[in-house]
C-alpha positions in Angstrom: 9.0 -8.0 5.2 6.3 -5.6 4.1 6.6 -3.6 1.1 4.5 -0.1 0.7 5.0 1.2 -2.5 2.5 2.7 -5.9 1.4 -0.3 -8.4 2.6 1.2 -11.8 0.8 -0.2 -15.1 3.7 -1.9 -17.0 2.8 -1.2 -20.5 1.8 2.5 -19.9 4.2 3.3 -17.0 0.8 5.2 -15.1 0.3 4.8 -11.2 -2.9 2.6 -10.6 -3.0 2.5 -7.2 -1.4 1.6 -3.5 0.6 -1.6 -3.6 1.4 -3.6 -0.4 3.5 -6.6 -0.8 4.7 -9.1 1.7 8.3 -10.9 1.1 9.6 -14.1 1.8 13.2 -12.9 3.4 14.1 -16.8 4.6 16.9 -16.5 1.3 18.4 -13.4 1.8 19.6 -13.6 -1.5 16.6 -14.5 -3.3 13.5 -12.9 -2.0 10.4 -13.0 -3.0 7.1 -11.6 -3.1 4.8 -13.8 -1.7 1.9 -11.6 -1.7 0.4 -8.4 -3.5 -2.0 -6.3 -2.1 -3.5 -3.0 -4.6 -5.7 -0.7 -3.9 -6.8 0.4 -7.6 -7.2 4.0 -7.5 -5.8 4.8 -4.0 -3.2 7.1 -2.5 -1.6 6.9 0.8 0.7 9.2 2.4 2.6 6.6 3.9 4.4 6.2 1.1 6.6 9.1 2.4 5.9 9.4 5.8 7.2 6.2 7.5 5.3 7.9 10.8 1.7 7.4 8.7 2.5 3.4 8.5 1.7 1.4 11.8 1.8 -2.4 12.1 0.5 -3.2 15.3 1.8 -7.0 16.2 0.1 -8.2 19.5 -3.3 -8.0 17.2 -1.5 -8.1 13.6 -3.1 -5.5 12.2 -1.2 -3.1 9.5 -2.8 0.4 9.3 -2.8 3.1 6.5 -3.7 6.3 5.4 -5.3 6.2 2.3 -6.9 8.8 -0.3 -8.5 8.5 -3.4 -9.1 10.9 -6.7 -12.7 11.6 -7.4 -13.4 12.0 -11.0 -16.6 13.6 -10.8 -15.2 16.5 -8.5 -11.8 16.7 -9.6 -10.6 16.5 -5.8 -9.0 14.1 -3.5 -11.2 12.6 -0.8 -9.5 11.2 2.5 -10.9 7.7 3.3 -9.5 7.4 6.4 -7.7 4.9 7.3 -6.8 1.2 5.5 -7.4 -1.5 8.6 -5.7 -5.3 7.3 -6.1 -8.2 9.9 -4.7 -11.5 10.2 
């Protein structure tokens, strides 16, 4: 199962970034995050907008919206999108 969510620093409760996490669902009961994905900095939209999340299986690619805060203007930038491959 994938997980799309905002990595949160634990000590300061603050949003670092986009967070992707894969689960182990074998255990139904027990699952577990078997990998953790973050984009430090980042912001995607498909966070809310399950349409703005695509997994495309025949060539295992997961595909995201993603933005990022620049300091130096004060604005956010789009990126574009976040391409992850097999």
């Amino acid at each position: 199962m994938i997980g799309l969510g905002r990595d949160v620093n634990e000590t300061t409760g603050r949003e670092t970034g986009v967070k992707i996490s894969l689960f182990n669902v074998l255990d139904p009961t027990n699952l577990e995050e078997s990998a953790v994905y973050v984009d430090q900095g980042a912001y995607s939209t498909a966070g809310n907008d399950f349409k703005a999340f695509r997994y495309l299986p025949l060539s295992q690619k997961l595909i995201l919206p993603k933005s990022e805060y620049n300091w130096n203007s004060g604005e956010f930038i789009v990126c574009a999108y976040l391409v992850f491959c097999d």
